[in-house]
C-alpha positions in Angstrom: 50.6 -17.1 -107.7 52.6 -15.4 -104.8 56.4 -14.3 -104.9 57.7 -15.0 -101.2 58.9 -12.4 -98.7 61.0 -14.4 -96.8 63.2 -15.2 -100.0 66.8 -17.2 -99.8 69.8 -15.8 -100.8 69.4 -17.0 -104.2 66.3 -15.6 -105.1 67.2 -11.8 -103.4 67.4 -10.6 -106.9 63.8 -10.9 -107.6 62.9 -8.9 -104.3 63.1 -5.2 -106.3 60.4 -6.6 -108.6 57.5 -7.8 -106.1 54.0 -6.1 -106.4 52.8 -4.9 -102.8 50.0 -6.7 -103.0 48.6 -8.4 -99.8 47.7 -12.3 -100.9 46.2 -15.3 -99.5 47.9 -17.1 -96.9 47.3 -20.2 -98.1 46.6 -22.2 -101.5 43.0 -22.3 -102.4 42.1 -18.8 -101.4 41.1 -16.4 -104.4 44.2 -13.8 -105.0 41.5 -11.1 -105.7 41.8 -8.4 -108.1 45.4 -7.9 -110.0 47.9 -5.8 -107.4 49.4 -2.8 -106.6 52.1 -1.5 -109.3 55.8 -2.8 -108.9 57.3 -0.5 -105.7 59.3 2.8 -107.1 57.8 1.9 -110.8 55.5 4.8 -110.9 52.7 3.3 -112.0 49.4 3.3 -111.3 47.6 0.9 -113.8 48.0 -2.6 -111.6 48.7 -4.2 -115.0 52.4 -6.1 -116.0 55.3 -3.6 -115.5 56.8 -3.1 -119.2 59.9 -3.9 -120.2 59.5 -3.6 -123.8 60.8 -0.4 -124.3 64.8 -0.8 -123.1 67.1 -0.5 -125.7 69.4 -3.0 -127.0 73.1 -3.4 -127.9 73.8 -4.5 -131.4 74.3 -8.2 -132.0 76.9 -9.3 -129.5 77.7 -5.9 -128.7 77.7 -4.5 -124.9 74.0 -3.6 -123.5 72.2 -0.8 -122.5 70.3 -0.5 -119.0 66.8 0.4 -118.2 64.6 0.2 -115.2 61.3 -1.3 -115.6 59.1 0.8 -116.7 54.9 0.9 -116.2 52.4 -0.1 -118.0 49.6 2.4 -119.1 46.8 -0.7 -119.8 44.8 0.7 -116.8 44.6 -3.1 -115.5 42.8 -6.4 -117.3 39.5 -5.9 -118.4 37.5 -9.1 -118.3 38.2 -9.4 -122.2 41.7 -8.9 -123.1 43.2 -5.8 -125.3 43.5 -6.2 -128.8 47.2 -6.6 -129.8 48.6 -4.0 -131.7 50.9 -5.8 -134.1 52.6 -2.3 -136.2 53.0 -2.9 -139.7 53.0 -5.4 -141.6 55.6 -7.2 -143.0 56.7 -10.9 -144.2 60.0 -12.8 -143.8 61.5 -14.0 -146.6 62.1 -17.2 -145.8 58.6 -18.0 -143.0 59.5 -18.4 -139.1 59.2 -21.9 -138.1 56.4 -21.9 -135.3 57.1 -21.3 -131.7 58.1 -24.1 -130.2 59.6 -23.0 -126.2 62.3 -23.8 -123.8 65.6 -23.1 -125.8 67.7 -21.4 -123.2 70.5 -22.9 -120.7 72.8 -21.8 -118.1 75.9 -24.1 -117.3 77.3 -25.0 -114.4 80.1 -22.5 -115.0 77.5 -19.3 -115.1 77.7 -18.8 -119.4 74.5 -19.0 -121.0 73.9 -20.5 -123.8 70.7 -19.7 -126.2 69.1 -22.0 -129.4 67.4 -19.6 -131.8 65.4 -21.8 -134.2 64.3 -18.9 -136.4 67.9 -18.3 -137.2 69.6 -21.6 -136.8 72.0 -20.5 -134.8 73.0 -20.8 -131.1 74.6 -18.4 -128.8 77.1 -18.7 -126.0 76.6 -15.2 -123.9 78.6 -14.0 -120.9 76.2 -12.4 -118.4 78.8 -10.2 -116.5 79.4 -8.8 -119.4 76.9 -8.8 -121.5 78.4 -9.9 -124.4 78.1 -12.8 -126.7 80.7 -15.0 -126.8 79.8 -17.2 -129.7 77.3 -17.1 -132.1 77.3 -20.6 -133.8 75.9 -21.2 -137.4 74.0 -24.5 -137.8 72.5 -25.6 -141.0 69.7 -24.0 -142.8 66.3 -26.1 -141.0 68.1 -27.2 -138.2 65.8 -25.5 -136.0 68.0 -26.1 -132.5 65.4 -26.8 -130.0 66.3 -28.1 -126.4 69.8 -27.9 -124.5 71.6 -30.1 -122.0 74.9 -29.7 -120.8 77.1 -33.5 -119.3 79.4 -34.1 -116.9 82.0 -32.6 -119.2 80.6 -29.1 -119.9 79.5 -29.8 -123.6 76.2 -29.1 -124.8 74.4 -30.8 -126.4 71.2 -29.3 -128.6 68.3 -31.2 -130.0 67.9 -30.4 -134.0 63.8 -30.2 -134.6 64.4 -29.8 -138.3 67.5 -31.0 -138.8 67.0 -34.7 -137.2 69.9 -34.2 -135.4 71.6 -34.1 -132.2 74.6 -31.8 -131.9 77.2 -31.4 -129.7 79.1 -27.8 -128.7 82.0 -26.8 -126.4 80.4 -23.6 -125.1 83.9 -22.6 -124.0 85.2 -22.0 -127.3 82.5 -21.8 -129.7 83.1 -25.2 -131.6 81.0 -27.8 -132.9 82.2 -31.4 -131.8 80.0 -33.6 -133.0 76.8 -34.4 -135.1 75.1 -37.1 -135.0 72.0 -38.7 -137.2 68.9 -39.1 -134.2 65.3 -39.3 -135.6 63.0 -37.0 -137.9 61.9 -34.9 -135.4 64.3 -34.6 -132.4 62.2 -32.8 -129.1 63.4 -33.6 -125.5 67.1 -33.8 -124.4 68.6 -34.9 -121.2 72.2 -36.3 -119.4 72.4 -38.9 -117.7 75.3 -39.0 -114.8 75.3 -42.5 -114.0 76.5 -43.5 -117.9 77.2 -40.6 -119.2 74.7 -41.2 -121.8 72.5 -38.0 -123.3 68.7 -39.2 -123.9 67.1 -37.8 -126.8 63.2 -37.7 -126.9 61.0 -37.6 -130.7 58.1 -36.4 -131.6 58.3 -39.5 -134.3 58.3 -42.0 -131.0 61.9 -43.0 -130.8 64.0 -42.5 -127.5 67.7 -42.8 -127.9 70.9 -42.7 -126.0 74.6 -41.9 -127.1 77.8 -41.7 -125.2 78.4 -37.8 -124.4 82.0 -38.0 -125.7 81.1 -39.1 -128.9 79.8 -42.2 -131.1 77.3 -43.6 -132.0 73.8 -44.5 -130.3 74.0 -47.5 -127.6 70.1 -47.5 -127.2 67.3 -47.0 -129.3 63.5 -47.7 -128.8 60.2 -46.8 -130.3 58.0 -46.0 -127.9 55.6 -44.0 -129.3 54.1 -40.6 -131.1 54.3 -37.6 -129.7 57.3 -37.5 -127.1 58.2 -34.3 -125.7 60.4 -33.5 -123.0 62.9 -36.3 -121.2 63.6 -36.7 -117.9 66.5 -38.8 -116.2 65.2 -39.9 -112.7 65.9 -42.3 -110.4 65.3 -46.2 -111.9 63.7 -44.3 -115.2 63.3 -42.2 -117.4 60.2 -39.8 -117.3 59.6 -38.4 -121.0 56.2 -36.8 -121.6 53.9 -36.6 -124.4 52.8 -33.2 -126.3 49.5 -33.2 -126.8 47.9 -35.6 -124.8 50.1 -34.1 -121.9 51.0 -37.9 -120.6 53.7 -38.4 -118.1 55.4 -41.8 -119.3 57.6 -43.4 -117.2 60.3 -45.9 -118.8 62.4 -48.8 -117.5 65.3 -49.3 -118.5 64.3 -51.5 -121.4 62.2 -49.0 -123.1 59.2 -50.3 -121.8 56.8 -48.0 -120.6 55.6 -48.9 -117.1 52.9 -46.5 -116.2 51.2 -43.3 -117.5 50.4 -40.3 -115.3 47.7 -37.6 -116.0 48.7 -34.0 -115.3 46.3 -32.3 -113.4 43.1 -30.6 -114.6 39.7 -29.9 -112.8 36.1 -30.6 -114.1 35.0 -30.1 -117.0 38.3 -29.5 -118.7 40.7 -31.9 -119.9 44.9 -31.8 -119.8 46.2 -31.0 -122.9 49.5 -30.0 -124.9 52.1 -30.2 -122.6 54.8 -27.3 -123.6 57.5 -27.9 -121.0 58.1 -30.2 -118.3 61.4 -30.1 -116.3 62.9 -32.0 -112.6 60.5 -30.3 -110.1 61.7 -29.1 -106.5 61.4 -32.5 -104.8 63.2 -35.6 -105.4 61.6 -37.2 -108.4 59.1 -34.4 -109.1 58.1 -33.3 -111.9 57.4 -29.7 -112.9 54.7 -29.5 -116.1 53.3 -26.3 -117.7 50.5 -27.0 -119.8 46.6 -26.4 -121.0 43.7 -27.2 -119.5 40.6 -27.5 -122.4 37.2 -27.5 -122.0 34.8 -30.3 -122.2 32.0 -28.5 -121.9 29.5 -27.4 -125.2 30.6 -24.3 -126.8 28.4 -21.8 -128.1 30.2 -20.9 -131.7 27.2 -18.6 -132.7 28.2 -15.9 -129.9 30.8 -13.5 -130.3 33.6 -14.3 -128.0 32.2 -18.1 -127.5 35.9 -18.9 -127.1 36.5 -16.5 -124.8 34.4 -17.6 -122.2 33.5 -14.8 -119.5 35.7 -15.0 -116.2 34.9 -15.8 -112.7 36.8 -17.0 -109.6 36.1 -19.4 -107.2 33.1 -20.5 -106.2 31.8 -18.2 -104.0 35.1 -16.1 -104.0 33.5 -13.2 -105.9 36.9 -12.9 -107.9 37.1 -11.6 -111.2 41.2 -12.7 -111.3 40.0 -15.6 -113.9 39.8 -18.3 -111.0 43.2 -18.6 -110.3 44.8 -20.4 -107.6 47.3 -18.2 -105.6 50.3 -21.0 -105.5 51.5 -24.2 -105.7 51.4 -25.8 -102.2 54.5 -28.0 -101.3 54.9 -27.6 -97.8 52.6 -31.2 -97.2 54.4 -33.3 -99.3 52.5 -36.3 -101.1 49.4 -36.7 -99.3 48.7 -39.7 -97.1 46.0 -42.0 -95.7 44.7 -42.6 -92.5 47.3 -45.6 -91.7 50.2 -43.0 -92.5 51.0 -44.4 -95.9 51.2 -42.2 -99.0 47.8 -42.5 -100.8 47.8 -44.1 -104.0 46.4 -42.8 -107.6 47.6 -40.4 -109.7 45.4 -37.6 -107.7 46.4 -35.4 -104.4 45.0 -32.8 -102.2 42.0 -30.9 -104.0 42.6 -28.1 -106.0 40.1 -25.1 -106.6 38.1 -25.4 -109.6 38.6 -23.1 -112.1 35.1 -22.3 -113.5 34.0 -20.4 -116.8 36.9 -18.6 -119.0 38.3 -19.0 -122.3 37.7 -22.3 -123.3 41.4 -23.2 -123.2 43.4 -21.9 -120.1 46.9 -22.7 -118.8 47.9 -24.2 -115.7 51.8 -25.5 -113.7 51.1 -29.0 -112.3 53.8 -30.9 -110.1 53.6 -34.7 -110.1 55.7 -36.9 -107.8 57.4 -39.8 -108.8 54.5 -42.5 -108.0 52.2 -39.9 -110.1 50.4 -37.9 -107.4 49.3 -34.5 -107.6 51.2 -32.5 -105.2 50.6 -29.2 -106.3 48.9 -26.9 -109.4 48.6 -23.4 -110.2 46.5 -22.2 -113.1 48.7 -19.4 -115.0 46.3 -16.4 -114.8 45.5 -14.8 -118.1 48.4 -17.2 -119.4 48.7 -17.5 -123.2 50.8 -20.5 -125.2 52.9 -21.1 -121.6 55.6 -22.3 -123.7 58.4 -22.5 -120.8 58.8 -22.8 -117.0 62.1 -22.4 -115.3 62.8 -23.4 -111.7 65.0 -20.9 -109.1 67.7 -22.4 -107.8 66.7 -23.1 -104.4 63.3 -24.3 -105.5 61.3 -21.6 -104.5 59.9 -20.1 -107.4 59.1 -21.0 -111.3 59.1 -18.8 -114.0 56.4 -18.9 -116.9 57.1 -17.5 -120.5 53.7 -16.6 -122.0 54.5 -16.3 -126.1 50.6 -15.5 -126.4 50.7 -12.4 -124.4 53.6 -10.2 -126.6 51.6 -7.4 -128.3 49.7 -5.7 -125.9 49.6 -5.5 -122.0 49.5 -8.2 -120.9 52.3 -10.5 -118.9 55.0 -12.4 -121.0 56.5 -13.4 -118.2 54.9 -14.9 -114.8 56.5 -16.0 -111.3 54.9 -19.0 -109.3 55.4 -19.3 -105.7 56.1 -23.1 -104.7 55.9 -22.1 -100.8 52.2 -21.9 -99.5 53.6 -20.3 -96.2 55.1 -17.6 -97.0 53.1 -14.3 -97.9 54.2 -12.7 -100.6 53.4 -10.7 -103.9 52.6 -10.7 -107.8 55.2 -10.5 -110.2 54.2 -9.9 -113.9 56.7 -8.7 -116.8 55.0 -7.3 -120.1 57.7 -7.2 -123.0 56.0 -5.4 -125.0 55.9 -6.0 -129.4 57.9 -9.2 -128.5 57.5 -13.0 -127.7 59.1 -14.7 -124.8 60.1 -17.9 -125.8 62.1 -19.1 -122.8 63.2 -18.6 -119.6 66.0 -19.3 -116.6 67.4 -18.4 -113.8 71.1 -18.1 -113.2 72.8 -19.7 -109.7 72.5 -15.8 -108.1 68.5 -16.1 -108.9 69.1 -13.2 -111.5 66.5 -14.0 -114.1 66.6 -14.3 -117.6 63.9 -14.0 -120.9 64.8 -15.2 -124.3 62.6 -13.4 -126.9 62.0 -14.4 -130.8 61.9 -11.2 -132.6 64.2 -9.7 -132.3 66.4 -12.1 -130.7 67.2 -10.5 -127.4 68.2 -11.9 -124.5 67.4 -10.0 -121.1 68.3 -10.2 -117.8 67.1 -8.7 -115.0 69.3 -8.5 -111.2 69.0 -7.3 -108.5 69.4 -3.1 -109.2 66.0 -3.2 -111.0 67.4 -2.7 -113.7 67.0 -4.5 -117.2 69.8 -5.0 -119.9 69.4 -6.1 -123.1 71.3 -7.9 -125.5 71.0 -8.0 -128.7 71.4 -12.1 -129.8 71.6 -11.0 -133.7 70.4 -8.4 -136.1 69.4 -10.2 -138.4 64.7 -10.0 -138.5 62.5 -12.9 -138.6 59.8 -10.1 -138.1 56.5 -11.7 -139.8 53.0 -10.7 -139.5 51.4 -13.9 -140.0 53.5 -15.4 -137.6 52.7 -13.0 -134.9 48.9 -13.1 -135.3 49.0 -16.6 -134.9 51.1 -17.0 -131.9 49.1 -14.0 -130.2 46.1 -13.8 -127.8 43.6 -12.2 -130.2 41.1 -10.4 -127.6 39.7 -13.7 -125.6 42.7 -14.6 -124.0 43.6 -17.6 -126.7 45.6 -17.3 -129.5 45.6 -19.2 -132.7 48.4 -21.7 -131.8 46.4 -22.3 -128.6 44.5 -25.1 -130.5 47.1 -25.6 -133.2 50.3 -25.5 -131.1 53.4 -25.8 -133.3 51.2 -25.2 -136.2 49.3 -28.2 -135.5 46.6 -30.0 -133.3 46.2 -30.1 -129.4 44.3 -33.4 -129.9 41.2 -32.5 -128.5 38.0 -33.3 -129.5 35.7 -30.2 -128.9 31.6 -29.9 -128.1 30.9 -27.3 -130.5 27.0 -26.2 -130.8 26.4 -29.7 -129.0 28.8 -32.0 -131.9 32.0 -33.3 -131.3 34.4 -31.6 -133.5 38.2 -32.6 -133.5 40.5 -30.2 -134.0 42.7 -30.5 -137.3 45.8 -30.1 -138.2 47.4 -27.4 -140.0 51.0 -28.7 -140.7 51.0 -29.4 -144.6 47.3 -29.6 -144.9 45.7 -25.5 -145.6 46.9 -24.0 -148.9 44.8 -25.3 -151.9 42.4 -27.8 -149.4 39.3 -25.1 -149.3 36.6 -25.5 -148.3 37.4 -25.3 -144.5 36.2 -26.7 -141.3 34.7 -29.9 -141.0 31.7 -29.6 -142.8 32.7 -27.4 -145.3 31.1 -24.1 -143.9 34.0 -22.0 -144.7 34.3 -21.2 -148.6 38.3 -19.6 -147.8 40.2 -18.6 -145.2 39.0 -15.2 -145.5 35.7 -16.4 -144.4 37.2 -18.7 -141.5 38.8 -15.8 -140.2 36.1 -13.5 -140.0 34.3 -16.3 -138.2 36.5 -17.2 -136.3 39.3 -15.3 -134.9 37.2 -12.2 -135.0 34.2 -13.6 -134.3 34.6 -16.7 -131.6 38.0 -15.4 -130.3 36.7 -12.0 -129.9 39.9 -10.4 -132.2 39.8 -7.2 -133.8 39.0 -7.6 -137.7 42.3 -8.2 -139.6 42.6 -5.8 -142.6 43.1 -7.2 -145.8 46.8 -7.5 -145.7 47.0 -9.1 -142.6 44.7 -11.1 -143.2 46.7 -12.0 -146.3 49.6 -12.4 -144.1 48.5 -14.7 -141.6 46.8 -16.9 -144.6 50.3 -17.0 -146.1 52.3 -17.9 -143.0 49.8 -21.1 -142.4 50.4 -22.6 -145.3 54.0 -22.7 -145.4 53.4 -24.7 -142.5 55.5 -27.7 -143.2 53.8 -31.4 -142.9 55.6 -33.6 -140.7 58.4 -35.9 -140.8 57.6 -39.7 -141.3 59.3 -41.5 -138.5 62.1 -44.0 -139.5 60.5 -47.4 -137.8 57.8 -48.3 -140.3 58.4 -51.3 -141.8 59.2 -50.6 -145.4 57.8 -53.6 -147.2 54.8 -53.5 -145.3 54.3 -49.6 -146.3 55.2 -50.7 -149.9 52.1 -53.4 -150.3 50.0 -51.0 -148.1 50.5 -48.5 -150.9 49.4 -50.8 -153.6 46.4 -51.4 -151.5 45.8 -47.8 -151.1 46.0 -46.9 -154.9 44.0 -50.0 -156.0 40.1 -49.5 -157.6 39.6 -52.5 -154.6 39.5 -50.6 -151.9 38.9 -47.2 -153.8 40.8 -45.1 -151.3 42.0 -42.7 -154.0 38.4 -42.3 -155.2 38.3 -39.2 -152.7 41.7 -39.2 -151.4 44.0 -38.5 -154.5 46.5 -35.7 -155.2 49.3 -34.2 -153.3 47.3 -33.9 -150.0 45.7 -36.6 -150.3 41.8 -35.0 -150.6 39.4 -34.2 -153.1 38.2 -31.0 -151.2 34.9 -33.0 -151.1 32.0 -32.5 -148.8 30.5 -35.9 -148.7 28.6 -38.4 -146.5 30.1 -41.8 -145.7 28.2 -43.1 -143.4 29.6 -41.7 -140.4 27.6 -40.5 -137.5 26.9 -36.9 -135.8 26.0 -36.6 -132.4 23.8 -33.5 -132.1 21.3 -32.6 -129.4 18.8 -33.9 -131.6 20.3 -37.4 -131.5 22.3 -39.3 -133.5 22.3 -38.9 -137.3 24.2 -38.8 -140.6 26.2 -35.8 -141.8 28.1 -35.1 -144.6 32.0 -34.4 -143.9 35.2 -32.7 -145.8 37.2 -35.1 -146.8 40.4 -34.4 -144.9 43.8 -34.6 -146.1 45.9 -37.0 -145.4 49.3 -35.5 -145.1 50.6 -36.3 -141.6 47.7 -38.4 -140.4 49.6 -40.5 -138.4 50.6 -37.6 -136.4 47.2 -36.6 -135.6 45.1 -39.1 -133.9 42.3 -39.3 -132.7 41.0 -39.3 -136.4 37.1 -38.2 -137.6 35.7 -35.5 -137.1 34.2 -36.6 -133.9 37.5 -38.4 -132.6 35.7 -42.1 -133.0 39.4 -43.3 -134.0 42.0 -43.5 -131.4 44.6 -44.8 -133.9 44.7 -45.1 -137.3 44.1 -49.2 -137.3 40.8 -47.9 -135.4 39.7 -46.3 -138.6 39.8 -50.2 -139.9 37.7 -51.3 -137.4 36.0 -49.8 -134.8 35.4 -46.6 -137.1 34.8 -48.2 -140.2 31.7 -48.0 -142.5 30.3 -49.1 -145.5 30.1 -46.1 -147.6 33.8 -45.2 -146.5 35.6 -47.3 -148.7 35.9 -50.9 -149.6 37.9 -52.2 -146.5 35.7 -55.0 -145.5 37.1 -57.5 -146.9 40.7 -56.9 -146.4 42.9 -59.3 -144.0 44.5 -58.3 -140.9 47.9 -58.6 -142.8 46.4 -56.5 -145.3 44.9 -53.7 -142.8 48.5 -53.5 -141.0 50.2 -53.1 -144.5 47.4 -50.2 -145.1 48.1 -48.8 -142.0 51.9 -48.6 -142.1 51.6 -47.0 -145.6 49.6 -43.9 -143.7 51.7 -43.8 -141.3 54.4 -42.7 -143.5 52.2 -39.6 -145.2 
C-alpha cells in the first residue's frame, strides 16, 4: 500500500500525512517492515499516527482543531495489542451492529452522514464545520447507504425500516418515503432514467422514479444482495457473503457471476463495500479473504495464525502487497486480445496469518482481475472510498478502534509512482465510513460518538461533533474489535451473522452459524454441543483461539447481552403465501415429525443428537452427533449442516437428506417446495 509522490491537484491535501518510508517500486515486492513516523509528528514508534485524542465541538456546534498526534504502540508486534475498551457500560436500547459505508458528499460540496445507531441523518457544511441538519427518522430505521440524482436529493436506504427515503439536503426536509423490501442494502442513481436502484439483502432489486412514485421495476433475484452498481448496459449488484459480483440485464436476469479475487488456500468472503472503480466499468471491492486450510482450535491463538510475507521476501509486514497495479490495464494474450476469465495478472500469495484477512480487489467489466491489495493488519474493512482523480482509496477498519492499530488505511492505485504509508489510528472509536471531498480533503465517520472528521491540507484535524446523544456499549465494542489476533468477533459473524464459510476445524468441516435471533436461551453452543454457556465459549474462544485478553465477569456479561438482542432477520416479501401456509401444516404434522426436535420459539430442542449425518475427520468418514440448530432465519444462512452439505434449503430435501432426520422421504415435490417456502419465511 503506497501513497504517491507525484500526487494531482486533488489529492495535495493528503501530502502533509505521508510516512517517509522508502517502498517498492512496483506491485509484488514486499513493503518491509511498517515506516518511518508521519514527517513533523514527533513520533518515533512507526505505528498509526493517532487522531483519537482531538477534541470535539458539541453536536452541530463549530469544531476544534488538532494536529495529528503519535502513537506510543512502539510499532505492530506479530500478535496484535489487546484493546483497551474503559469501562463498562450498556445502552439502553442495544446498537444495531456495524454495518459500513453511510457517508456522502454531493456534488455541491455538503456532506451528508446516515447514523444507524441514532436513526438520524446529517447534512454538515465542511467550511464551516457545522451541521446543517440533523434529520430524525423513525425509531429502527437504521439509514444505511446514500445516493444523491440528477436533482440533488438524496436518497438513503432504510436497513430496518424497509424503506427507501428521499431528503433535500439543502433544506433539511424529507420528501418522500416509500415501502421497498424487508431489508433495504445497496442504493444507486441511474442518469439515463432517472431511476434510483435499490439492492436487498431479502433478494429483490427495485427501481423508482427519483422525483417521486411508485416502483416501475421490481425483481427477485436472489439472497444476500449488497451493494448496486449502475454501469454501462447493467447493473452490477454484489452479494455479501459469498462476495459475488452479479451482473444484471436489464430484465433482471442475471447474466454472469464474477469471483473477487483471493489467493490459495483462502476463499473470498463477505463483501463489505463495493463502489465504481477508477476505470470505465471497474469495480472497486473491499472484502475478506478466509482460509481453507485446517485449523488447529487446540492452540492458543489458532485463529491468529502467525505472520509472514512473501515467499522468500523475509517480511514480517503480514504478506502484504504494496499496491494495486493499474498502469497495464486488463491483461491480454499473445494475439493482442484481452484474455478471457475472470482472473488477471498474478498477485503475491499471502501466506500464514490470522485465518481471516482483508483485502481491495478491482474487477473490470468482463470480470478480470486487474488489480488487489491485501489491507495489512485490516480488521472488519467495512468501507473504501475512491479520491477524486482515481488515485488513491481509502479503507475504514471498524475492527482496529481500541488500541493502536490503523482505523483508517490509504491504497495507492498507481504502481509507478514511489510513494509512502499512510495509517490513521482513532483511538477508543470505530470508523465506520469514509470519503473524500472534490479538494481530496478526507473525511472519517465514527459510531461512538458520532463524529465526523476531516482532515486538509494544514495537518490539522477538526472534529465535529454529529450528536451528543451515546450509543456507548461494551458488548457492542468487544464484538466489533480485533481481540489480540487481528480478527474480531464480527469477522466471522459480520452484521451479527454468518460469513458463509465452511471452516476445517481440527480436520472437520464446521459451518459457521448464525447469530441473528438464534443465542439467548439455545445453550448448549457450537456444533456439537461442547460449550455448556457462553461463558465457556468465550473463554474458549475469544481468549483462547483469538488470542484476546480474558474478559472479566461484567464484560463478559456485556458482550453475552449485546448478542442476543441480535435481531433475527426479516422474511422477504416474494414467498408464495399459500405455498408457505401448506408447508407449515407439513412442518407441524406427526408425518414428517419436524417439530419432534424443532419446536418452540427458535425452532430447537437444544438437543445434541445423531441423525444420520456424516463427519469427515482425518480418521475417515463417520457418524456424529449434532445440536440441533435453530431455525430462525435459516433461509438466510445457507449453506446449511454443520459441514455445509446443503447449498439451499431444497438441498436439505434431497441431496442432504437422511433417514434418521425426519420423515421426508415420502413427501412429493409439490410437497417439498411447500416445505421449503414455509422456512424460508422463519
Amino acid at each position: 500500500m503506497r501513497l504517491s509522490k507525484a500526487l494531482s491537484t486533488t489529492v495535495v491535501p493528503l501530502v502533509a500525512f505521508a510516512a517517509a518510508a522508502a517502498l517498492a517500486n512496483a506491485c509484488g515486492v514486499p513493503i518491509g517492515t511498517y515506516s518511518p513516523p508521519l514527517s513533523g509528528s514527533g513520533s518515533s514508534s512507526g505505528g498509526a499516527p493517532d487522531i483519537g485524542a482531538s477534541s470535539s465541538s458539541g453536536s452541530g456546534g463549530s469544531s476544534s482543531s488538532g494536529a495529528i498526534g503519535s502513537s506510543s504502540s512502539g510499532g505492530f508486534p506479530s500478535i496484535a495489542p489487546h484493546p483497551q475498551f474503559g469501562s463498562s457500560t450498556a445502552a439502553a436500547v442495544p446498537p444495531p451492529p456495524v454495518s459500513g459505508g453511510t457517508l456522502l458528499v454531493t456534488g455541491n460540496g455538503a456532506v451528508v452522514a446516515s447514523d444507524p445507531d441514532r436513526d438520524a441523518v446529517y447534512v454538515v457544511d465542511t467550511t464551516s464545520m457545522t451541521t446543517r441538519f440533523a434529520i430524525a427518522l423513525q425509531p429502527g430505521d437504521e439509514p444505511g447507504r446514500l445516493v444523491e440524482d440528477g436533482a440533488g436529493r438524496v436518497h438513503v436506504a432504510l436497513r430496518g425500516g424497509g424503506s427507501l427515503v428521499t431528503l433535500d439536503p439543502g433544506t433539511g426536509a424529507v420528501l418522500a418515503r416509500r415501502a421497498v423490501c424487508p431489508a433495504p442494502r445497496g442504493v444507486a442513481w441511474e442518469a439515463s432514467s432517472d431511476l434510483v436502484w435499490v439492492a436487498c439483502a431479502t433478494g429483490e432489486l427495485v427501481a423508482f422514479p427519483s422525483a417521486g412514485g411508485v416502483a416501475v421495476h421490481s425483481f427477485v433475484i436472489e439472497r444476500d444482495l449488497r451493494d448496486v452498481l449502475v454501469q454501462p448496459g447493467q447493473l452490477t449488484v454484489t452479494k455479501f457473503r459469498s462476495a459475488e459480483v452479479l451482473r444484471i440485464d436489464p430484465s433482471g436476469t442475471v447474466v454472469r457471476r464474477d469471483k473477487l479475487f483471493s489467493p490459495q488456500t483462502r476463499v473470498p468472503h463477505v463483501a463489505w463495500r463495493t463502489i465504481a472503480g477508477p476505470l470505465p466499468g471497474t469495480t472497486l471491492t473491499v472484502h475478506q479473504i478466509e482460509s481453507t486450510e485446517s485449523i488447529n482450535t487446540h492452540v492458543p491463538g489458532g485463529y491468529g495464525g502467525k505472520f509472514g510475507g512473501f515467499p522468500g521476501s523475509g517480511s514480517s509486514s503480514g504478506g502484504v502487497p504494496p499496491c494495486i497495479d493499474l498502469e497495464a490495464g486488463a491483461p491480454v494474450g499473445p494475439d493482442g486480445v484481452p484474455a478471457p476469465g475472470p482472473t488477471a495478472r498474478p498477485s503475491p500469495e499471502i501466506v500464514l496469518g490470522p485465518i481471516v484477512q482483508s483485502a481491495v480487489t478491482v474487477l473490470d467489466a468482463a470480470g478480470r482481475l486487474l488489480g488487489t491489495a491485501p489491507v495489512e493488519q485490516g480488521v472488519l474493512p467495512v468501507d473504501i472510498a475512491l479520491s477524486r482523480d482515481g488515485t488513491f482509496s481509502a479503507i475504514a477498519l471498524a475492527g482496529n478502534g481500541f488500541g493502536p492499530l490503523p482505523s483508517v488505511q490509504i491504497v495507492s492505485l498507481n504502481a509507478s509512482r514511489n510513494g509512502a504509508l499512510l495509517n490513521l489510528a482513532v483511538t477508543g472509536k470505530q470508523v465506520i465510513a469514509v470519503a473524500f471531498d472534490a479538494a481530496g480533503n478526507f473525511l472519517a465517520q465514527t459510531r461512538e460518538p458520532a463524529e465526523l472528521l476531516f482532515v486538509s491540507a494544514t495537518k490539522a484535524v477538526q472534529v465535529l461533533s454529529l450528536s451528543a446523544q451515546s450509543r456507548d456499549d461494551t458488548g457492542h465494542d468487544i464484538f466489533h474489535t480485533q481481540a489480540g489476533g487481528l480478527m474480531a468477533c464480527a469477522s466471522c459473524h459480520p452484521e451479527g451473522g454468518d460469513d458463509g464459510h465452511t471452516w476445517i476445524l481440527d480436520g472437520v468441516l464446521r459451518r459457521t452459524p448464525s447469530l441473528r435471533g438464534t443465542i439467548a436461551g439455545t445453550a448448549p453452543y457450537h456444533w456439537q454441543g461442547d460449550q455448556k454457556d457462553m461463558s465457556a465459549l468465550l473463554e474458549a474462544v475469544y481468549t483462547g483461539r483469538m488470542s484476546g485478553a480474558k474478559l472479566d465477569s461484567g464484560q463478559g456479561a456485556l458482550l453475552t447481552s449485546w448478542v442476543e438482542s441480535i435481531p433475527a432477520p426479516p422474511a422477504p416479501g416474494w414467498v408464495d403465501r399459500a405455498a408457505a401456509l401448506r408447508g407449515h401444516t407439513l412442518f407441524e404434522s406427526a408425518a414428517t415429525g419436524c417439530t419432534t426436535c424443532h419446536s418452540g420459539s427458535k425452532f430447537t430442542n437444544n438437543a445434541t443428537l445423531d441423525v444420520g449425518t456424516t463427519d469427515i475427520a482425518p480418521a475417515g468418514i463417520g457418524r456424529a452427533a449434532f445440536q440441533v440448530p435453530p431455525l430462525v432465519g435459516v433461509g438466510w444462512r445457507t449453506p446449511l449442516f454443520h459441514d455445509g452439505c446443503a447449498a439451499t434449503i431444497l438441498d436439505r430435501f434431497g441431496q442432504c437428506a437422511t433417514a434418521g432426520h425426519g420423515a421426508t422421504s415420502q413427501l412429493s415435490k409439490q410437497d417439498v417446495a411447500d416445505l421449503t417456502a414455509y422456512l424460508e419465511t422463519l
